[in-house]
C-alpha positions in Angstrom: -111.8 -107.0 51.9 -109.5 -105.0 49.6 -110.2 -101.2 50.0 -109.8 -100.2 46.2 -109.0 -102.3 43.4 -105.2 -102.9 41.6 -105.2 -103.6 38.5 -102.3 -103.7 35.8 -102.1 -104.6 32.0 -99.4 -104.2 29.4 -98.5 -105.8 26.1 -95.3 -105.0 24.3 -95.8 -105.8 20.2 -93.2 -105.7 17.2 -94.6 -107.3 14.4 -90.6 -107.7 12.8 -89.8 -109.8 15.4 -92.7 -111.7 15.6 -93.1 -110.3 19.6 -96.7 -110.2 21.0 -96.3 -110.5 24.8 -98.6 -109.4 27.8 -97.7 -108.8 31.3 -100.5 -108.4 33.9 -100.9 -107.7 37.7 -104.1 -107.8 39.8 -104.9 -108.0 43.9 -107.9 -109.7 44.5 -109.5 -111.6 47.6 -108.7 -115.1 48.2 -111.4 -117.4 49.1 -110.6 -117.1 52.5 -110.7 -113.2 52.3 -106.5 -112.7 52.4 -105.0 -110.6 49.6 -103.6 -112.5 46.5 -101.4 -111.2 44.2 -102.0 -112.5 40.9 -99.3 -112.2 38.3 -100.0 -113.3 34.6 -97.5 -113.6 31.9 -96.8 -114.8 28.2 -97.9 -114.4 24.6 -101.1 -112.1 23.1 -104.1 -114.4 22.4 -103.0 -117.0 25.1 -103.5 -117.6 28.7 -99.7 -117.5 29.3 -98.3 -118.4 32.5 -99.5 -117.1 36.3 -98.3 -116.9 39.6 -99.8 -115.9 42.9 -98.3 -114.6 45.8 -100.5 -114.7 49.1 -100.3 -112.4 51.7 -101.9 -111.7 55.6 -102.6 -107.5 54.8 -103.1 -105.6 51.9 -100.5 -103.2 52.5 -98.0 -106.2 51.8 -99.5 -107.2 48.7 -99.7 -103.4 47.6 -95.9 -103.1 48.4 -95.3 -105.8 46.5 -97.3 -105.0 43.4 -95.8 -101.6 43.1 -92.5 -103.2 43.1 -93.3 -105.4 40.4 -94.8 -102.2 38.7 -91.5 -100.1 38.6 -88.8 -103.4 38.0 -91.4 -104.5 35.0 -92.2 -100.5 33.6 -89.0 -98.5 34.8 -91.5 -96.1 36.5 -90.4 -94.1 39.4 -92.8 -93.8 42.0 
Protein backbone atom coordinates (compact mmCIF):
# COMPACT_ATOMS: atom_id res chain seq x y z
CA UNK A 1 0.00 0.00 0.00
CA UNK A 2 1.37 3.44 -1.01
CA UNK A 3 1.97 5.60 2.06
CA UNK A 4 0.72 9.07 0.52
CA UNK A 5 -0.49 9.73 -2.73
CA UNK A 6 1.54 11.31 -6.05
CA UNK A 7 -0.17 12.95 -8.15
CA UNK A 8 0.96 15.35 -11.14
CA UNK A 9 -1.02 17.37 -13.85
CA UNK A 10 0.11 20.01 -16.31
CA UNK A 11 -1.21 21.34 -19.64
CA UNK A 12 0.78 23.77 -21.67
CA UNK A 13 -1.86 26.06 -24.11
CA UNK A 14 -1.08 28.64 -26.98
CA UNK A 15 -4.03 29.28 -28.83
CA UNK A 16 -1.63 30.87 -31.98
CA UNK A 17 -0.27 27.79 -32.43
CA UNK A 18 -3.07 25.80 -32.11
CA UNK A 19 -1.04 23.90 -28.91
CA UNK A 20 -3.36 22.17 -26.19
CA UNK A 21 -1.21 19.51 -24.61
CA UNK A 22 -1.40 17.74 -21.11
CA UNK A 23 1.17 15.83 -19.36
CA UNK A 24 0.27 13.77 -16.24
CA UNK A 25 2.00 11.52 -13.64
CA UNK A 26 0.29 9.34 -10.89
CA UNK A 27 1.63 6.21 -8.52
CA UNK A 28 -1.05 4.04 -7.72
CA UNK A 29 -1.30 0.27 -6.53
CA UNK A 30 -1.35 -2.45 -9.04
CA UNK A 31 -3.71 -5.17 -8.68
CA UNK A 32 -1.31 -7.19 -7.17
CA UNK A 33 -0.47 -4.34 -4.56
CA UNK A 34 3.23 -3.23 -6.35
CA UNK A 35 3.67 0.43 -7.19
CA UNK A 36 2.80 1.54 -10.76
CA UNK A 37 3.80 4.51 -12.28
CA UNK A 38 1.36 5.76 -14.64
CA UNK A 39 2.47 8.26 -17.18
CA UNK A 40 -0.23 10.02 -19.48
CA UNK A 41 0.42 12.19 -22.34
CA UNK A 42 -1.16 14.06 -25.45
CA UNK A 43 -3.71 16.62 -26.57
CA UNK A 44 -6.50 18.59 -24.09
CA UNK A 45 -9.93 16.96 -24.46
CA UNK A 46 -8.38 13.42 -25.34
CA UNK A 47 -7.17 10.45 -23.56
CA UNK A 48 -3.69 10.82 -25.23
CA UNK A 49 -1.22 8.25 -24.81
CA UNK A 50 -0.04 6.25 -21.38
CA UNK A 51 2.62 4.28 -20.14
CA UNK A 52 3.26 2.46 -17.00
CA UNK A 53 6.29 1.55 -15.33
CA UNK A 54 6.01 -1.22 -12.55
CA UNK A 55 8.09 -1.45 -9.73
CA UNK A 56 8.85 -3.92 -6.45
CA UNK A 57 9.01 -0.62 -3.61
CA UNK A 58 7.66 2.69 -3.59
CA UNK A 59 10.77 4.39 -3.00
CA UNK A 60 11.63 3.26 -6.72
CA UNK A 61 8.63 4.49 -8.21
CA UNK A 62 8.96 7.81 -6.21
CA UNK A 63 12.61 8.19 -7.54
CA UNK A 64 11.48 7.82 -10.64
CA UNK A 65 8.50 10.15 -10.66
CA UNK A 66 10.43 12.91 -9.34
CA UNK A 67 12.84 12.44 -12.09
CA UNK A 68 10.21 12.63 -14.59
CA UNK A 69 9.03 15.80 -12.50
CA UNK A 70 12.23 17.98 -12.89
CA UNK A 71 13.35 16.61 -16.86
CA UNK A 72 9.40 17.46 -17.76
CA UNK A 73 9.13 21.04 -15.45
CA UNK A 74 12.86 22.19 -15.08
CA UNK A 75 12.27 22.13 -11.32
CA UNK A 76 15.14 21.71 -9.00
CA UNK A 77 14.49 19.68 -6.22
Amino acid sequence: MLTQPYQLYIERTDPAKNMARFYALAIEPTLFGTPGLTRRWGRIGTFGRAMVHHFDKEEDAVRMFLDLLRTTTGARL
